[in-house]
C-alpha positions in Angstrom: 0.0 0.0 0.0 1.2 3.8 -0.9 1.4 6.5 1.5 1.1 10.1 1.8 4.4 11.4 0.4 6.1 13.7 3.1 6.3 17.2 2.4 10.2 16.2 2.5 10.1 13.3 -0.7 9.5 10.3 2.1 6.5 8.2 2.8 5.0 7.7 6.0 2.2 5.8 7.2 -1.1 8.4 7.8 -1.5 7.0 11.4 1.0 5.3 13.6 4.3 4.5 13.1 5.8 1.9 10.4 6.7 -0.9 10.8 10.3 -1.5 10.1 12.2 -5.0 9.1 15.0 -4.1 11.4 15.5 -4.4 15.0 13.2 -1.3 15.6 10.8 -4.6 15.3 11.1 -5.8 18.8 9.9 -1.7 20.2 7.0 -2.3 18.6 6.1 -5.6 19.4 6.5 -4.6 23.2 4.8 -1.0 22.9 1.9 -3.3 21.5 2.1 -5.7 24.5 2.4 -2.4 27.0 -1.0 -1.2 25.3 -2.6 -4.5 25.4 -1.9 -4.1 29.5 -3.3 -0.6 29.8 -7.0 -0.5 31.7 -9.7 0.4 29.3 -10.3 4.2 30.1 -6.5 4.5 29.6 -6.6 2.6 26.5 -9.8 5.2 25.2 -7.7 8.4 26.4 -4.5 6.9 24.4 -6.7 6.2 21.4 -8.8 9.4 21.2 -5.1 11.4 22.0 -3.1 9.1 19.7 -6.0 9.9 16.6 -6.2 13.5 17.4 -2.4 13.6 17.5 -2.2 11.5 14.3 -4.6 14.1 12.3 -2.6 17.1 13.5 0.4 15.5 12.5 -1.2 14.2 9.1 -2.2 18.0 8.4 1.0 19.6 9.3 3.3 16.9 7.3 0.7 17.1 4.0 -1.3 20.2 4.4 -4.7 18.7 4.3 -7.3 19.2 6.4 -9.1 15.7 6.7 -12.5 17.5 7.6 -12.3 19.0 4.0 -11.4 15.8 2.3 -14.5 14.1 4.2 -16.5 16.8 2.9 -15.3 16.6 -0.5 -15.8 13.0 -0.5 -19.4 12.9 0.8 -20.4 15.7 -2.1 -18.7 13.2 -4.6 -21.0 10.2 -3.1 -24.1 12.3 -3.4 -23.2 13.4 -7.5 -22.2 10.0 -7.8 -26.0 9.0 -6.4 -27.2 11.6 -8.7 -25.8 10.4 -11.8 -26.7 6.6 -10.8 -30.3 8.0 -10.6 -30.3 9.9 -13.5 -28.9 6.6 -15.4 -31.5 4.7 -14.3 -34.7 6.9 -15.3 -32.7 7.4 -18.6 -32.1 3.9 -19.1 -35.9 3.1 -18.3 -36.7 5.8 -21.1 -34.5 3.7 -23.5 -36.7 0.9 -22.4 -39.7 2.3 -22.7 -39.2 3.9 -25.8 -37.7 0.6 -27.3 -40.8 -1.4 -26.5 -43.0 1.4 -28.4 -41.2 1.4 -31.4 -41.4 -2.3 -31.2 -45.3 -2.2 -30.8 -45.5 1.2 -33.3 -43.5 -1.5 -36.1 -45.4 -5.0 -35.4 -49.1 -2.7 -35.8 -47.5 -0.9 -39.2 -46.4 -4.2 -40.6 -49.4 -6.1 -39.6 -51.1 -3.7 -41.3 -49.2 -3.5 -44.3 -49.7 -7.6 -44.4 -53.5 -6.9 -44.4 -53.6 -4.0 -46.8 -51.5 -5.9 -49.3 -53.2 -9.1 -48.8 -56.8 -7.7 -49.4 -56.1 -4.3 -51.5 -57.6 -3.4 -54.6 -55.8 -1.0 -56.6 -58.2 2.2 -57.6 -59.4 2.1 -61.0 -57.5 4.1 -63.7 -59.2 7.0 -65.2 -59.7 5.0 -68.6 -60.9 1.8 -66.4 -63.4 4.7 -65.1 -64.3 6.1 -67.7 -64.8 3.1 -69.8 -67.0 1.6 -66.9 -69.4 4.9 -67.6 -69.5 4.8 -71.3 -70.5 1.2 -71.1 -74.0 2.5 -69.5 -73.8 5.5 -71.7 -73.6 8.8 -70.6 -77.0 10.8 -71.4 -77.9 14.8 -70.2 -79.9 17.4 -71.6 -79.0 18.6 -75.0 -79.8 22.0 -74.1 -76.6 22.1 -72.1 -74.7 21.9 -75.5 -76.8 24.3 -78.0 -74.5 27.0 -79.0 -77.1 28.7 -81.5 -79.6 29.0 -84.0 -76.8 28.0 -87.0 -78.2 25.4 -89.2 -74.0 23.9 -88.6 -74.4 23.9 -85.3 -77.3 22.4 -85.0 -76.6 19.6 -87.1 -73.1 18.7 -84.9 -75.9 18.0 -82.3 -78.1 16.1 -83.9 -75.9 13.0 -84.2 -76.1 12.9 -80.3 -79.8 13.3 -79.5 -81.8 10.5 -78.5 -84.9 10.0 -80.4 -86.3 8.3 -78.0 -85.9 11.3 -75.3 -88.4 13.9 -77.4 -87.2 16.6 -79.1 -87.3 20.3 -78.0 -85.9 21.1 -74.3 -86.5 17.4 -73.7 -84.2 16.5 -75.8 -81.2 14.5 -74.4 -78.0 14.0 -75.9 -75.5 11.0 -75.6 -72.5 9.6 -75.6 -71.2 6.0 -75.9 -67.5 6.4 -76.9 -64.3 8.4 -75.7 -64.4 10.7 -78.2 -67.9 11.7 -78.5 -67.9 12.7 -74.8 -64.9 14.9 -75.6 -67.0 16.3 -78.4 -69.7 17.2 -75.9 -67.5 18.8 -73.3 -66.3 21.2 -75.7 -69.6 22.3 -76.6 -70.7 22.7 -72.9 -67.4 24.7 -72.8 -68.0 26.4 -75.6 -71.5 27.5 -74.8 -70.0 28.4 -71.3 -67.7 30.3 -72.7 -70.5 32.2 -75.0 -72.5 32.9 -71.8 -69.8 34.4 -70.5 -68.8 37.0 -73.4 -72.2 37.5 -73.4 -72.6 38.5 -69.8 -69.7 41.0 -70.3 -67.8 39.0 -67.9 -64.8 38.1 -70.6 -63.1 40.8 -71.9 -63.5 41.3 -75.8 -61.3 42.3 -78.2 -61.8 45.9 -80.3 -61.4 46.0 -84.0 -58.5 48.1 -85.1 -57.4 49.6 -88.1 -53.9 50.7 -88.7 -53.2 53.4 -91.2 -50.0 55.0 -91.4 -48.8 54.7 -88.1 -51.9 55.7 -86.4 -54.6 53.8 -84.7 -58.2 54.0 -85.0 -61.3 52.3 -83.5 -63.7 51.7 -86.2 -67.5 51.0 -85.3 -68.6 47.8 -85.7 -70.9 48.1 -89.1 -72.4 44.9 -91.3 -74.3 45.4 -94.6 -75.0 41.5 -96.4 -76.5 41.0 -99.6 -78.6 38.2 -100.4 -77.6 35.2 -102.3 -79.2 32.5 -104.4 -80.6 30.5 -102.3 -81.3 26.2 -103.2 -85.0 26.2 -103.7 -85.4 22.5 -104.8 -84.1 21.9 -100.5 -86.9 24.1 -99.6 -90.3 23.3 -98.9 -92.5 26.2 -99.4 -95.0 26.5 -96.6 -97.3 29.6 -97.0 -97.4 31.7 -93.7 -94.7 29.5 -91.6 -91.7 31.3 -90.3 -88.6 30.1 -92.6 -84.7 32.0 -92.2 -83.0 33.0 -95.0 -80.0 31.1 -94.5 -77.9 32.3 -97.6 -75.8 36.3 -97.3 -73.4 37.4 -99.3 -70.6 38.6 -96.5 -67.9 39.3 -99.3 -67.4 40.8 -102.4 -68.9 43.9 -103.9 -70.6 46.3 -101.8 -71.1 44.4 -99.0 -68.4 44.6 -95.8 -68.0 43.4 -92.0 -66.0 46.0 -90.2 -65.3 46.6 -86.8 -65.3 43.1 -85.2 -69.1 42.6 -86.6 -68.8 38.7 -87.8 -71.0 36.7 -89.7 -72.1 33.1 -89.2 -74.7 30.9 -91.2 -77.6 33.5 -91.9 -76.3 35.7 -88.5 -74.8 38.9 -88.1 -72.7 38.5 -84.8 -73.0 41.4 -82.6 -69.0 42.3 -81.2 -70.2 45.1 -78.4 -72.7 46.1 -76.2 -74.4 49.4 -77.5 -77.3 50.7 -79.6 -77.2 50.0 -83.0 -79.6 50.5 -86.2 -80.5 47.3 -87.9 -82.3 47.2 -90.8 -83.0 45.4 -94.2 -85.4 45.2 -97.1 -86.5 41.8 -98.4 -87.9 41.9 -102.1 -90.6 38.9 -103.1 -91.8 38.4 -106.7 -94.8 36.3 -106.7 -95.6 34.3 -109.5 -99.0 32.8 -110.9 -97.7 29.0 -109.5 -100.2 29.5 -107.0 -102.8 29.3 -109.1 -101.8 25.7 -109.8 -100.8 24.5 -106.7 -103.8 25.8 -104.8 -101.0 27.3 -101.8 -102.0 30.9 -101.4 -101.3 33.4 -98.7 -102.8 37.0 -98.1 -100.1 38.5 -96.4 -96.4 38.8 -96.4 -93.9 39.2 -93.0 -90.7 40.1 -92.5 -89.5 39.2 -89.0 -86.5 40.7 -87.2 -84.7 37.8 -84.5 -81.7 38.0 -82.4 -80.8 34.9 -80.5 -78.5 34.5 -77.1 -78.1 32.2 -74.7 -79.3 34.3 -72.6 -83.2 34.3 -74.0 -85.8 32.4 -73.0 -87.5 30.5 -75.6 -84.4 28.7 -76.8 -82.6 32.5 -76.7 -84.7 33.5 -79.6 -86.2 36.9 -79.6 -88.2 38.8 -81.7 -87.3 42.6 -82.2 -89.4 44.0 -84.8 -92.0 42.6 -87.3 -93.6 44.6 -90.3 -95.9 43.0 -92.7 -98.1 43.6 -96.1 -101.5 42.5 -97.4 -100.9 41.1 -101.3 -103.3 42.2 -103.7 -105.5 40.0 -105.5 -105.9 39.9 -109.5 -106.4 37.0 -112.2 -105.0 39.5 -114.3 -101.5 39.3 -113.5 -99.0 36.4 -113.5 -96.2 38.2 -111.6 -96.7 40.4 -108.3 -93.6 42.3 -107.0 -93.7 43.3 -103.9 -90.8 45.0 -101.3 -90.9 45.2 -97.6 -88.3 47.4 -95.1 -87.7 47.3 -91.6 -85.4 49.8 -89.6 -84.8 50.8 -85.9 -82.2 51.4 -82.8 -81.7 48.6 -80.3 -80.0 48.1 -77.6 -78.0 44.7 -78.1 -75.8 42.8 -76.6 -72.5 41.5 -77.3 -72.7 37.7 -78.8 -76.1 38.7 -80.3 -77.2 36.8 -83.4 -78.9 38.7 -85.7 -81.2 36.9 -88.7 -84.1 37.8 -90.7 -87.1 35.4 -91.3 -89.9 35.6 -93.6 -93.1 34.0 -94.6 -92.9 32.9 -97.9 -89.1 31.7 -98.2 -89.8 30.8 -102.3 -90.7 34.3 -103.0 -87.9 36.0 -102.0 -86.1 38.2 -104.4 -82.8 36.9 -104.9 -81.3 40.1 -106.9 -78.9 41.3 -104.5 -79.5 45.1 -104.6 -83.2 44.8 -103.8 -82.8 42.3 -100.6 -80.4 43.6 -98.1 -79.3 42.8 -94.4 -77.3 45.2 -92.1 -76.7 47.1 -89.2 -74.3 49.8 -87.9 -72.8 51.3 -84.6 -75.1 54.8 -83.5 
């Protein structure tokens, strides 16, 4: 065992004195004997004097204090219980924390097990899609109708159901891919329209450049008519039939300032108040006689149509009409009727012009006109 070095290089024993190998032996062994002799109260006042006398000489020789060391030593004990404490309650966090990723894992992966063992992937669009069009998929045509246009009415009619009705109760279907893609981009399309109609969509103005400079021109139309196909019409005195057939191009006729034309329409660009007029021309010959088909009067009717309008956005504006003369006499009757007058229309207006007898219309195209300007 070590000992205390000396405050001189040497080692000494902390209480006592050493025992030594040489002949100092024998003091020892008979200081021992002399204390084993003493009486018991002399043996407690040489113990308590011999430690007290032991510490002093322990503090003087090393310069400790023993009372500090004790201290020191008990404040070490009480970390040291700290720390064991504090490794415990961490190591039962390990624990605990171990076991409930343990638990947290076997519920994931036992769950996993069962997804995978009874999952059913989600259809694909296509699988989806085809699994509709297999029933068909069937909704109200009126949800597609762009306009009055004889072309776009047509594109329609290979989707109506006959069995459905006709009219509002009409219903259109699909039964293939592309035909429902066909019908979405008329609902989009007449979405669209409702919208420019509404003035929500920003339209675009019709601009002229000239040398630099721009101008706004009005929007103005003036149409001519053109020879219509009479053998594809069948003449039905008094009914309501469009004149399908303008001239848009060519001489003296024009479309100017975003005004468009469409299958019989004048397409109004702008909100605003406008003058609209025309002049339809009939020449009435004696056929009637033969036929027996006969009609006193003669109309002229002004139309715009939006999706906006009730009945089918068709609306009547104006409406002027004659009363034919009647002679055996003559075996051709000419006769001319003019319409004119400032309305208020809305962008994405289709104008047209309807009459009663549709056979008897003038075809010469400087006696039956169609137009409208800008006020």
């Amino acid at each position: 065992m070590s000992h205390p070095e000396r405050k001189d290089g040497s080692h000494k024993p902390l209480f006592g004195k050493s025992s030594s190998s040489n002949g100092d032996g024998g003091n020892g062994n008979s200081n021992g004997n002399s204390y084993n002799n003493c009486t018991s109260s002399q043996r407690q006042r040489a113990s308590s004097g011999g430690i007290d006398s032991n510490l002093q000489n322990f503090k003087n020789e090393y310069g400790l204090d023993p009372a500090s060391c004790l201290s020191q030593q008990q404040e070490l004990e009480v970390k040291l219980r700290k720390i064991q404490t504090r490794l415990k309650v961490l190591f039962g966090i390990v624990v605990v924390g171990f076991i409930i990723l343990m638990v947290v894992c076997g519920t994931c992966f036992f769950k996993l097990h069962q997804d995978v063992a009874h999952h059913t992937h989600k259809p694909t669009l296509s699988a989806q899609m085809a699994a509709i069009l297999e029933e068909g998929v069937c909704v109200s045509c009126e949800d597609f109708r762009l306009g009055p246009s004889a072309a776009e009415e047509d594109v329609l009619s290979r989707y109506i159901d006959e069995s459905s009705g006709s009219g509002r109760s009409a219903r259109c279907c699909a039964d293939t891919g592309a035909e429902l893609l066909e019908l979405l981009t008329l609902f989009i399309e007449r979405k669209f329209r409702l919208e420019l109609a509404k003035g929500t969509v920003p339209g675009t103005l019709a601009q002229a450049v000239k040398g630099g400079s721009v101008s706004v021109i009005k929007p103005a139309a003036h149409l001519m008519i053109d020879k219509p196909d009479l053998d594809s019409i069948k003449h039905i005195p008094g009914r309501q039939q469009m004149i399908k057939k303008w001239r848009s191009q060519g001489d003296m006729t024009f479309l100017v300032g975003g005004a468009e034309y469409n299958d019989g329409h004048i397409v109004v660009p702008t909100d605003g108040y406008y003058f609209v007029y025309c002049q339809i021309a009939f020449t009435e010959y004696d056929t009637w006689k033969k036929t027996g088909a006969y009609a006193s009067n003669l109309s002229v009717y002004l139309y715009r149509h939006n999706i906006l309008y009730d009945n089918d956005g068709e609306e009547t504006l104006a409406i002027n009409s004659i009363t034919k003369g009647q002679s055996s006499s003559r075996s051709i009757a000419e006769y001319v009727i003019s319409l004119g007058a400032v309305f208020k229309l809305r962008r994405q207006d289709h104008l047209l012009i309807k009459v009663s007898n549709l056979t008897d219309v003038d075809s010469s195209p400087k006696r039956t006109y169609f137009g409208f300007f800008k006020i």
